[in-house]
C-alpha positions as CSV (number, residue, x, y, z in Angstrom):
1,X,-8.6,-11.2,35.1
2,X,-10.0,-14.0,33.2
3,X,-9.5,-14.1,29.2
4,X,-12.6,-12.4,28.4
5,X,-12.4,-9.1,31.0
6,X,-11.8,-6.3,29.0
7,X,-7.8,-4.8,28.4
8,X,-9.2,-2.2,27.4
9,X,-12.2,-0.2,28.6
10,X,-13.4,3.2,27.7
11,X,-16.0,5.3,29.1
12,X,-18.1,8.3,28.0
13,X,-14.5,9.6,27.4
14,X,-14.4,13.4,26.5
15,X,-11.8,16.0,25.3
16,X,-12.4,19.4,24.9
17,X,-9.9,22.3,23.7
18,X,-10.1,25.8,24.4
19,X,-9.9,28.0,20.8
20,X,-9.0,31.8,21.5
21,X,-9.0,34.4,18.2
22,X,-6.5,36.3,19.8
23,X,-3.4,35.8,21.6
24,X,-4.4,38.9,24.2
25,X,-8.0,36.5,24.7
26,X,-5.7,34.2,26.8
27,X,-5.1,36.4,29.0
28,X,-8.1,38.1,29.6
29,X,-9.2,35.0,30.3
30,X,-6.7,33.8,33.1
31,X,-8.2,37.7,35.2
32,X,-11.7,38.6,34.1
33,X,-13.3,35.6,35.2
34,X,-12.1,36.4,38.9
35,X,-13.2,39.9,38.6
36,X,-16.6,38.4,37.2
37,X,-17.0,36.6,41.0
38,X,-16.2,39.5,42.9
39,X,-18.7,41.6,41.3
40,X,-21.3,39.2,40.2
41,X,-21.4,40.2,37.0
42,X,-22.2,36.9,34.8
43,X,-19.1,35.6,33.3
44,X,-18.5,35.5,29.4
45,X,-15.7,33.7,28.1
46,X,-13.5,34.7,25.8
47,X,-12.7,31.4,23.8
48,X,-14.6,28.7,21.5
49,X,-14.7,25.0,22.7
50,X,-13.8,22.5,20.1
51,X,-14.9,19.0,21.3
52,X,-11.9,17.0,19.7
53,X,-13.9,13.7,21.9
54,X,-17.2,13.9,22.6
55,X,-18.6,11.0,24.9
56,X,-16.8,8.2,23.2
57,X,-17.0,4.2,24.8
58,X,-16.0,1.1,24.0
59,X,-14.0,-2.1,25.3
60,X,-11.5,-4.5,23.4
61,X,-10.6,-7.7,25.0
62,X,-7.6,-9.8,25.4
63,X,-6.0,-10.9,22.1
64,X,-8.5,-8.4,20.0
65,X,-7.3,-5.6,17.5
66,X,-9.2,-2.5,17.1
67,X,-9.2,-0.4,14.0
68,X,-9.8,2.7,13.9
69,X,-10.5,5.1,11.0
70,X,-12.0,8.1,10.3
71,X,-10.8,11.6,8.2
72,X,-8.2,13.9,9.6
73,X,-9.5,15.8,12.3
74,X,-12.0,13.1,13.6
75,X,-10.6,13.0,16.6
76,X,-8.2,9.0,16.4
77,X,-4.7,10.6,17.3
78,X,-6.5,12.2,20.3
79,X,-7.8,9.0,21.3
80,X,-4.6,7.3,21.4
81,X,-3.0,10.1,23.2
82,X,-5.4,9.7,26.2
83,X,-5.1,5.8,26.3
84,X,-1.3,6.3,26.4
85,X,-1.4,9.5,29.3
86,X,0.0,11.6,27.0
87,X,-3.4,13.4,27.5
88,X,-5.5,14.4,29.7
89,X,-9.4,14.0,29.1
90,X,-12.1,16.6,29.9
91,X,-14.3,14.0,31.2
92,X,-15.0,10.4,31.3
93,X,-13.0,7.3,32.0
94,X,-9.7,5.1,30.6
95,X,-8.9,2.2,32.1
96,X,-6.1,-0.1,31.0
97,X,-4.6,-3.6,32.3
98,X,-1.0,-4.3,31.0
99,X,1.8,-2.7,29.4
100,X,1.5,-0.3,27.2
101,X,3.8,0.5,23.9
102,X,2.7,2.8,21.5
103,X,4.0,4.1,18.0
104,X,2.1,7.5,17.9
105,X,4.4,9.0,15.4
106,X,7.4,9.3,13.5
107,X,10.1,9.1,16.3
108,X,7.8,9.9,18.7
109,X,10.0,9.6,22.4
110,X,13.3,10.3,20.6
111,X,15.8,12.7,21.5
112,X,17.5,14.0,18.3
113,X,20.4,15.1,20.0
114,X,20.9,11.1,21.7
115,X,22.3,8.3,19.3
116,X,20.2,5.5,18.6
117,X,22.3,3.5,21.2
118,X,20.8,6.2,24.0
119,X,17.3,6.4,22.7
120,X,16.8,2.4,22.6
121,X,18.0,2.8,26.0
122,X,15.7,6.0,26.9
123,X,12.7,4.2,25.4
124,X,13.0,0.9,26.6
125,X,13.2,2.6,30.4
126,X,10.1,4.9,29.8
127,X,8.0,1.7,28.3
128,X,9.2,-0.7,31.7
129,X,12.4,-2.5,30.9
130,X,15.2,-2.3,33.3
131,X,18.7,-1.6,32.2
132,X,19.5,-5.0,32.3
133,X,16.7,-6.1,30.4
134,X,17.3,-3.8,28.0
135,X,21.2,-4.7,27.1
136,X,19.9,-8.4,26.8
137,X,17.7,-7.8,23.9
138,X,19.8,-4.7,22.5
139,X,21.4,-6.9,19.8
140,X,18.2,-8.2,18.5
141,X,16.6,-4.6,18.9
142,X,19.5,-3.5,16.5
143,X,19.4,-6.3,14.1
144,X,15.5,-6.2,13.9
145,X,15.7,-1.8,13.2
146,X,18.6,-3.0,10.1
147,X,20.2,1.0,11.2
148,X,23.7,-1.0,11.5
149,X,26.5,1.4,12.2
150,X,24.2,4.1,12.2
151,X,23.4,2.7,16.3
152,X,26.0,5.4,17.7
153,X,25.1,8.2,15.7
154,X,22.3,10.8,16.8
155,X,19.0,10.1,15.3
156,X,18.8,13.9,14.2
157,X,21.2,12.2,11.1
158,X,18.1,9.4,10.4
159,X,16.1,9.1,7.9
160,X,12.6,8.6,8.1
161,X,12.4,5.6,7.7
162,X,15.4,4.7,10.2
163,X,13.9,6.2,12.7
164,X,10.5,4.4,12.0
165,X,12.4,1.3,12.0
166,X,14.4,1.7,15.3
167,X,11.5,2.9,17.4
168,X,9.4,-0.1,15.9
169,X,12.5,-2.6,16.6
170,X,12.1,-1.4,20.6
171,X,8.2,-1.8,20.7
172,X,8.8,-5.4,19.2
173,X,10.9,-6.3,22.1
174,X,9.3,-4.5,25.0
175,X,7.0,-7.3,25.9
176,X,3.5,-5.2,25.3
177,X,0.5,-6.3,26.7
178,X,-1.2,-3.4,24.5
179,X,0.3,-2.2,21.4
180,X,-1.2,1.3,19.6
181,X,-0.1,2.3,16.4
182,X,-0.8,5.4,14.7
183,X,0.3,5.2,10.6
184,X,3.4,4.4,11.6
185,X,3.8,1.7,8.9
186,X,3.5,4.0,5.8
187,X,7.3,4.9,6.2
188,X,9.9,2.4,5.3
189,X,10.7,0.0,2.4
190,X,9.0,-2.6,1.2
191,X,11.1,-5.6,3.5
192,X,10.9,-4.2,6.6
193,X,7.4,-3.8,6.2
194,X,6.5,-6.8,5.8
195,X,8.5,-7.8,8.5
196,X,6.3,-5.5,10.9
197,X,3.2,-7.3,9.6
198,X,4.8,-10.6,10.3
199,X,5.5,-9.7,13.9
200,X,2.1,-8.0,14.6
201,X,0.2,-11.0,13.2
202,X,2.4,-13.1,15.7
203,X,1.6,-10.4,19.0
204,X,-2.0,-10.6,17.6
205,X,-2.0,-13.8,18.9
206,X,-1.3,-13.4,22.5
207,X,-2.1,-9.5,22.4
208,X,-4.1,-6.4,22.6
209,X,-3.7,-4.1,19.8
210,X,-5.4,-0.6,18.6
211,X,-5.2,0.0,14.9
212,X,-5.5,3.9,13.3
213,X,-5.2,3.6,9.5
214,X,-6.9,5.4,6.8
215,X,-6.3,1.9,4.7
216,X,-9.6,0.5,5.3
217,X,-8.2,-2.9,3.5
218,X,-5.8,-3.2,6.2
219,X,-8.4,-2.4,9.2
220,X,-10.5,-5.3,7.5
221,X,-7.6,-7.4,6.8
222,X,-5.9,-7.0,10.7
223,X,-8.5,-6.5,13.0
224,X,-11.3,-8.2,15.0
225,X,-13.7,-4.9,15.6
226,X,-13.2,-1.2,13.5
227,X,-14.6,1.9,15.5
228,X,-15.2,4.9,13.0
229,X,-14.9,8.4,14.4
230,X,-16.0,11.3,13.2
231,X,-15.9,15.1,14.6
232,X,-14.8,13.5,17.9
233,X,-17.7,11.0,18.1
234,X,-18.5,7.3,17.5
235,X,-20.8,6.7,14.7
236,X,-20.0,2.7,13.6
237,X,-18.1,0.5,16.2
238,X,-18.7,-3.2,15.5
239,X,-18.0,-6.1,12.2
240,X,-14.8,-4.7,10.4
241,X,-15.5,-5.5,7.2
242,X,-19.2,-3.4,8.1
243,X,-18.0,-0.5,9.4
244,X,-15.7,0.3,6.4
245,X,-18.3,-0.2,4.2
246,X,-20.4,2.7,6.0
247,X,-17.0,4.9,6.3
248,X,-16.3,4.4,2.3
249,X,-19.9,4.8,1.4
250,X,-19.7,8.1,3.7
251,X,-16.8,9.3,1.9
252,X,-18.0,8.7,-1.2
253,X,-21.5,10.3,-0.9
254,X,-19.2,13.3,0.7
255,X,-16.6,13.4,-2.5
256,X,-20.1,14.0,-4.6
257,X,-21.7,16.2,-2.3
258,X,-24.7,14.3,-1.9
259,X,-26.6,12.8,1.5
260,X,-28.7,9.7,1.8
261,X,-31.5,10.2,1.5
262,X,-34.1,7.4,3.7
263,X,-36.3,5.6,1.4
264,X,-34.7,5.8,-1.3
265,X,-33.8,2.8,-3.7
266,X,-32.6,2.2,-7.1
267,X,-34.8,1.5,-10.0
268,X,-34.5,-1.6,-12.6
269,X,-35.6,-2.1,-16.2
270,X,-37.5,-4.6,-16.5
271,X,-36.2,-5.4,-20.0
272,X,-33.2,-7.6,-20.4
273,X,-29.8,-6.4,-22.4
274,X,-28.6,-8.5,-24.7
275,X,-26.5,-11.7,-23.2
276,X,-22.8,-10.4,-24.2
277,X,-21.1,-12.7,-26.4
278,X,-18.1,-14.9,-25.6
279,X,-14.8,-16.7,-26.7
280,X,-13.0,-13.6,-27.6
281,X,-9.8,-14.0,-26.6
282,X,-8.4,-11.0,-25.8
283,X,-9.2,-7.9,-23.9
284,X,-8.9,-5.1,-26.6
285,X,-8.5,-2.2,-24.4
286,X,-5.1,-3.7,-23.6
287,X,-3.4,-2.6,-26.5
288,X,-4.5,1.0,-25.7
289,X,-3.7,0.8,-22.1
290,X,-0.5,-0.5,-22.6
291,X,0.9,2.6,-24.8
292,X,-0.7,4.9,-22.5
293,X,-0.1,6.5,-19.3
294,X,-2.7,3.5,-17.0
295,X,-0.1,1.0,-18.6
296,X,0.4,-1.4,-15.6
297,X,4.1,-0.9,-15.0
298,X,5.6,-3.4,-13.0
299,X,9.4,-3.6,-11.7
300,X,11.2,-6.6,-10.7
301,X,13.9,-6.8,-8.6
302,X,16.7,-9.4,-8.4
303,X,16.5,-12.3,-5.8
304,X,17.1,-11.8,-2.4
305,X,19.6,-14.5,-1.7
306,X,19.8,-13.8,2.1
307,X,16.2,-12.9,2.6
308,X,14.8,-14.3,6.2
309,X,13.9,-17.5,5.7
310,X,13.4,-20.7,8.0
311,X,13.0,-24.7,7.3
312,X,13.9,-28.1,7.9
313,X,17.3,-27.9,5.7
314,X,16.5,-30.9,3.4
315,X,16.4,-28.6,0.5
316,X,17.3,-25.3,-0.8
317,X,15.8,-22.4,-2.7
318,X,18.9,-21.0,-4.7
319,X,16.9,-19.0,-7.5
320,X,13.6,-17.4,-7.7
321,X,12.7,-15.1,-11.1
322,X,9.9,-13.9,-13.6
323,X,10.9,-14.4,-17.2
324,X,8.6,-14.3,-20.4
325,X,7.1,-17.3,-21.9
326,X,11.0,-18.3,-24.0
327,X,11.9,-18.2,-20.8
328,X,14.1,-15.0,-20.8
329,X,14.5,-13.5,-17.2
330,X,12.6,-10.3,-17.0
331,X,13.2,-7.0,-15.2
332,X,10.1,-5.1,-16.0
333,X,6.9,-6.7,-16.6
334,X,3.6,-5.0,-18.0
335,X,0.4,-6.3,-15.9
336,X,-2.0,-8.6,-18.3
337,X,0.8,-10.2,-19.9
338,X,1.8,-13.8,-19.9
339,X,4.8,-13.9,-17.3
340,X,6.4,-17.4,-15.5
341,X,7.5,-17.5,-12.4
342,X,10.9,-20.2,-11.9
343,X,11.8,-21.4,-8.8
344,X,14.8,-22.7,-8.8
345,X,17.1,-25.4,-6.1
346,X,18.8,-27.9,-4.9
347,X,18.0,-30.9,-2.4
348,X,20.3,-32.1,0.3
349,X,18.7,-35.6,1.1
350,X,16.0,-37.9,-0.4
351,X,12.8,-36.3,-1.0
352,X,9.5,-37.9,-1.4
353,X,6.4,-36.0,-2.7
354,X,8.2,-32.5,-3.5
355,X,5.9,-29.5,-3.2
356,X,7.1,-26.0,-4.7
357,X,4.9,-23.4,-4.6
358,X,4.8,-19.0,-4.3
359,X,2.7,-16.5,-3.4
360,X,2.5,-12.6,-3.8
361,X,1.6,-10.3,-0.7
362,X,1.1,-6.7,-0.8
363,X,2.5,-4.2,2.0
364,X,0.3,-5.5,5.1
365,X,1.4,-9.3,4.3
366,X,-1.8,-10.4,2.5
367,X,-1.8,-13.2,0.0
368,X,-3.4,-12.0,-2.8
369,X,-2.7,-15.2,-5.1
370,X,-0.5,-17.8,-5.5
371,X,-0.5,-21.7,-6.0
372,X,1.5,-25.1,-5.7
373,X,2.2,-28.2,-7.6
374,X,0.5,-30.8,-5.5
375,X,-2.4,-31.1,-7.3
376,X,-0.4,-31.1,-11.0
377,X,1.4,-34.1,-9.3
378,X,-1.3,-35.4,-7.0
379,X,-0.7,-38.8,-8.9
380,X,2.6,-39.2,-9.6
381,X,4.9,-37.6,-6.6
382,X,8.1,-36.2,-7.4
383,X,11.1,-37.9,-5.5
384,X,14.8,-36.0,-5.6
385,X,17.7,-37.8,-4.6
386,X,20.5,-36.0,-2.3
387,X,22.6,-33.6,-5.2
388,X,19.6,-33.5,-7.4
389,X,18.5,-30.2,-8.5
390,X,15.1,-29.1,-9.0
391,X,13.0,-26.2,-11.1
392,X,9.4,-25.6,-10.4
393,X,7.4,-23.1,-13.1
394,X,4.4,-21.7,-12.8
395,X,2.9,-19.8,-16.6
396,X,0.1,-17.3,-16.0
397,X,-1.2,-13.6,-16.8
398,X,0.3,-11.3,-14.6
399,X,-2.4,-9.7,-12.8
400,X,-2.8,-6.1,-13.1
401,X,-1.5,-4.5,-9.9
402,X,-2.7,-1.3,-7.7
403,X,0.6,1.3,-7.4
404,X,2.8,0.2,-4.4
405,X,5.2,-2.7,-3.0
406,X,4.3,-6.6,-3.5
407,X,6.7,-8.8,-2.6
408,X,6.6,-12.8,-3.7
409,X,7.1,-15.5,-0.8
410,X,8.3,-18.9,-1.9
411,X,8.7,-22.1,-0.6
412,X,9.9,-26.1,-1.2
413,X,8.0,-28.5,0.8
414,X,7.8,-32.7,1.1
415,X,4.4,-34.5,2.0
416,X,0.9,-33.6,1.1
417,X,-0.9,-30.6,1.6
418,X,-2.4,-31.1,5.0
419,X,0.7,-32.7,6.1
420,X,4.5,-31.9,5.0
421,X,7.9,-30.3,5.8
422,X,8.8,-27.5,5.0
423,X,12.5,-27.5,3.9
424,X,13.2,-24.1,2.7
425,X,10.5,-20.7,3.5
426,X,11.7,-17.5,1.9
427,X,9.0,-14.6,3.0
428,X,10.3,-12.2,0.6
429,X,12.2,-13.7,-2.3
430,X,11.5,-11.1,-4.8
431,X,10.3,-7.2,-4.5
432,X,7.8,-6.7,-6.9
433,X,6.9,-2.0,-7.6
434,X,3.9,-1.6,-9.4
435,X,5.0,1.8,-11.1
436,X,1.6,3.0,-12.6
437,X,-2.0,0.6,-13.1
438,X,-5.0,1.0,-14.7
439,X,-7.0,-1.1,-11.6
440,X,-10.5,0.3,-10.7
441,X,-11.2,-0.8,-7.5
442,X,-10.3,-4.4,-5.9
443,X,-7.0,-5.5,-4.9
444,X,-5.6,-6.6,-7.8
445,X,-7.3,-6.7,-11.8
446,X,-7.9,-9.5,-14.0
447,X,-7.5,-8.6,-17.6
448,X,-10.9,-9.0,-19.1
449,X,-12.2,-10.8,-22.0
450,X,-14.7,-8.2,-23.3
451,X,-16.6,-5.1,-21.7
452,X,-19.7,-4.0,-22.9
453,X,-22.5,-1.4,-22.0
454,X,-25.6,-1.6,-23.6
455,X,-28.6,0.7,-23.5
456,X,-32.4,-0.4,-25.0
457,X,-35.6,1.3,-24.6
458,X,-37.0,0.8,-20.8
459,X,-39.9,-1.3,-20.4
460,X,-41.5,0.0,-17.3
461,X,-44.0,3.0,-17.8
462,X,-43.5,6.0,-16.1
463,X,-39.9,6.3,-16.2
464,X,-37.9,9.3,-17.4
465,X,-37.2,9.6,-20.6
466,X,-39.7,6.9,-21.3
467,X,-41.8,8.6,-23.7
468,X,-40.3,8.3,-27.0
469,X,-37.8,5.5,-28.1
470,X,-34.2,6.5,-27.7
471,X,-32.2,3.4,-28.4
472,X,-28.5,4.0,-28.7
473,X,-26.4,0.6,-30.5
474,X,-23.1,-0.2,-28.3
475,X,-21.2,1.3,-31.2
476,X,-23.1,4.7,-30.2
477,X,-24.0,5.8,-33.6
478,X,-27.6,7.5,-32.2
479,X,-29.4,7.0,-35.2
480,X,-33.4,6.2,-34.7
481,X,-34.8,3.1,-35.3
């Protein structure tokens, strides 16, 4: 198989599902039908078929991910089913070249009654390890889950997100060739998350992976091709970032009850509003968000002094925090205010041209911002003796954050930014919980300077509510001109 044959290919693949009203139905259906050919009487069945697949095709090559999204009931879990033989299809063709390790859902392969210690073992063996393969890479199957002591106890005592975390830790050390995963990252804390995302962006490298997620940020963030299902059949498969746009659009028209309609296009004034005025300084809708309910509620927790990390060893990170502008370390911070982010370390050897820099990641790993100071010191690089101690600060408005889990990489480096060392890398330095947020739409929100809707008298002729003048000031007082 060269590098571009498909891992993956599916043909006019088809599932159907026998629906019967009544439980006695079953049964009449298991006799009558041989009664039926032994008179000749023309059979009638006494069940509804439900298509769950319905002539579905498409291939994904070596080292591609494939998203796939579409509403409950679309038909995605079934899919996955059928490419790992946990199904049968009603027609139509899978075929598959590799090893297979899927993450269908919560637990799926456990035995509650078995400890963790007998379940690593159990699924190890059914995804192709042998027993001594598997007691070679038990320890870092257990370190990587984080269950601890809780190895030899049955899973039945687990919480979810234990056993998300142990059956994830044996996928990540099965050696896959193809890796499916169904939601199974919406369970566990914030660290261990980010730890999945690391490790898939590494198998993404070298492997084939298949996607579901209702996030369609994360299908356009992760994968090379998005295939969108619905009612069991394929109605987008190609450009991620295209395919979502259809599915959202789809949803949205849906949530409104309303179907495009061919042809149809938006109309523009021709007259121009009023060029909205600028220097003001402040956002004034802040002070009313921020002693209501959309106040962007942001918890910080303490430094993770053992947090995985990796680097040369000339320097270390021993303090990362967010504090106010006096510099006063802060627990809680409310999105649009001016924060500062310290890094704070030491250096173990001579260091020329010092680079200290951060970013913030949300739950699939993606950088959302972040920055250096090369470029403040571009001119003038800083040089640390062995001993010498170091504190980088970085002043800006706090974004206004989405509800969920950030977390806040750091990292002290020595060169130039297309060529340096990297000392000390923390991935996850801080946890950052966005508690409540006032964000629209986007990833994150930039408090704005001014917002302002004006409406005028429309130029073009014909238009509704063209007839008469009916110009309304911003300040909305509705009195004629």
């Amino acid at each position: 198989m060269s590098f571009d044959d498909p891992v993956i290919r599916v043909n006019k693949l088809s599932k159907c599902y026998q629906i019967y009203d009544k439980p006695q139905d079953r049964l009449k259906q298991a006799i009558m039908p041989r009664l039926w050919r032994l008179t000749g009487k023309t059979e009638q069945p006494y069940y509804r078929e439900f298509w769950a697949l319905n002539n579905v095709s498409f291939e994904v090559r070596r080292g591609e991910t494939m998203g796939v999204i579409g509403r409950n009931g679309s038909g995605k879990s079934t899919l996955l089913q059928i490419l790992c033989g946990i199904l049968t299809p009603s027609s139509g063709s899978v075929e598959i070249a590799g090893r297979v390790a899927a993450l269908l859902e919560l637990g799926s392969g456990f035995n509650p009654e078995f400890t963790g210690r007998e379940n690593v073992f159990l699924n190890a063996s059914v995804l192709g390890l042998t027993d001594e393969e598997i007691r070679a890479r038990f320890d870092d199957i257990v370190e990587f889950s984080e269950v601890g002591e809780f190895i030899d106890q049955p899973v039945k005592t687990y919480s979810s997100g234990m056993y998300v975390r142990l059956a994830f830790a044996v996928i990540a050390h099965v050696d896959a060739d193809v890796l499916i995963i169904d939601e199974a990252l919406s369970v566990g804390d914030v660290f261990f998350v980010q730890k999945c995302m690391r490790f898939l962006r590494k198998f993404m490298e070298r492997g084939t992976v298949l996607f579901v997620s209702h996030d369609s940020a994360a299908v356009i963030n992760l994968c090379h091709t998005a295939l969108w299902l619905s009612h069991g059949e394929v109605v987008s498969h190609g450009e991620p970032k295209a395919v979502s746009e259809k599915y959202l659009e789809n949803l949205a028209r849906s949530a409104i009850g309303i179907d495009h309609q061919p042809g149809s296009r938006s109309v523009q004034p021709a007259a121009t509003l009023q060029q909205v005025r600028r220097g003001i300084p402040r956002d004034m809708r802040q002070d009313f968000l921020n002693s209501s309910s959309l106040r962007n509620d942001i918890q910080i927790f303490a430094f993770v002094e053992d947090a995985h990390s990796f680097g040369a060893g000339g320097a270390t990170i021993t303090g990362v925090c967010l504090t106010d502008r006096n510099a006063q370390p802060l627990n809680w911070v409310v999105g649009g205010e001016d924060v500062c982010l310290i890094i704070s370390g030491v250096a173990h050897q001579g260091i020329i041209g010092a680079i200290a820099g951060f970013h913030l990641k949300d739950r699939l790993g993606q950088v959302l911002f972040g920055d250096n100071t090369f470029l403040r010191y571009l001119d003038t690089p800083v040089r640390l003796h062995g001993g010498q101690c170091f504190e980088a600060r970085f002043a800006f408005r706090m974004p206004i954050l989405p509800a969920g889990d950030y977390t806040v990489g750091v990292a002290f480096a020595e060169g130039s930014q297309a060529q340096h060392v990297q000392h000390h890398w923390i991935h996850d330095a801080l946890a950052v919980h966005s508690i409540s947020s006032s964000v629209a739409t986007g990833l994150i929100g930039i408090p704005m300077e001014e917002i302002v809707l004006e409406v005028s008298a429309c130029a073009v002729s014909g238009l509704p509510g063209n007839d008469h003048d009916n110009s309304v000031s911003a300040a909305g007082n509705g009195e004629g001109k």
